[in-house]
C-alpha positions as CSV (number, residue, x, y, z in Angstrom):
1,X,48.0,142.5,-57.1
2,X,51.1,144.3,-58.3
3,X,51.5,148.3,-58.6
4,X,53.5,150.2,-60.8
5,X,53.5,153.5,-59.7
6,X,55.2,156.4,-61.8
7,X,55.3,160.0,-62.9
8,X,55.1,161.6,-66.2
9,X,56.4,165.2,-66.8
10,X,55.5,168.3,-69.4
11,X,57.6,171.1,-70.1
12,X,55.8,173.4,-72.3
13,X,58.4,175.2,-73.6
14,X,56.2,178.2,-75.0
15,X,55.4,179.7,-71.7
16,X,57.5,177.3,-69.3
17,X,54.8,175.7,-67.9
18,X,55.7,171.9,-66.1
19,X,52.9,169.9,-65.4
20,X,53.4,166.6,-63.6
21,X,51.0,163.2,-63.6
22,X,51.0,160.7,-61.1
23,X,49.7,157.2,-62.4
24,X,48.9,154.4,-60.8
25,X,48.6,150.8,-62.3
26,X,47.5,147.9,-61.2
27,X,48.0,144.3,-62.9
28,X,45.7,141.5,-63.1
29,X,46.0,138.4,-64.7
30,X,44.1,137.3,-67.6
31,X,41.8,134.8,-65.4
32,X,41.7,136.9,-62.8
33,X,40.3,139.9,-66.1
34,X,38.0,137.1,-67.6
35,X,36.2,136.6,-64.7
36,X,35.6,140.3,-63.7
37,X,35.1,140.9,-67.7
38,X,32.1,137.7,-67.4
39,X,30.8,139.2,-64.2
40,X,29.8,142.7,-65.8
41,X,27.4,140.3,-67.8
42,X,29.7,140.2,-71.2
43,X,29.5,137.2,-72.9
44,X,31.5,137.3,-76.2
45,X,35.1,138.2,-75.4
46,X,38.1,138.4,-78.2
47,X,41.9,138.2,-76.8
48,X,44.6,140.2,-78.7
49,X,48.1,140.6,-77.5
50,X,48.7,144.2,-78.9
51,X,46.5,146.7,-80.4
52,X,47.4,145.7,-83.7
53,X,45.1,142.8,-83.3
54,X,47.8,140.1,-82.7
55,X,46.9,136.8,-81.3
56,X,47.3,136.9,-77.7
57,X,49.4,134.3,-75.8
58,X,49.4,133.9,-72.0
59,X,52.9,132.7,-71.5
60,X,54.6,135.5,-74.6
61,X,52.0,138.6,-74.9
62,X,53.1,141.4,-72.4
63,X,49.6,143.0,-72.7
64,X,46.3,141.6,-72.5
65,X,43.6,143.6,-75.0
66,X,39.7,141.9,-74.4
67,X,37.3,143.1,-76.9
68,X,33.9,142.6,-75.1
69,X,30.3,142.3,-76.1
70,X,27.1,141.9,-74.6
């Protein structure tokens, strides 16, 4: 599976403090999410391309957002 690996820096600019996070993602595809969503037992899954509850598309949606009920 892919990995995007990346930092994000903080400059607190009160006392000067810098702060640095290291993230690491990894992509899956959205079989390869339905079937590790079904095996945790959920049953009743809802596919939105955004966050603003848009419907999601495999071949157009560049995130994958799985409401999930048991």
């Amino acid at each position: 599976m892919p990995l995007v690996e990346f930092e994000t820096h903080y400059l607190f600019e009160r006392d000067g403090t810098h702060l640095t996070n290291r993230s690491r993602l990894r992509f899956t595809s959205h079989e390869g999410l339905a079937a590790a969503i079904t095996m945790a037992g959920f049953r009743e899954i809802e596919w939105f391309r955004d966050w603003g509850g848009g419907p999601f598309q495999e071949s157009t949606s560049s995130e994958i957002i799985a409401i999930c009920r048991a």
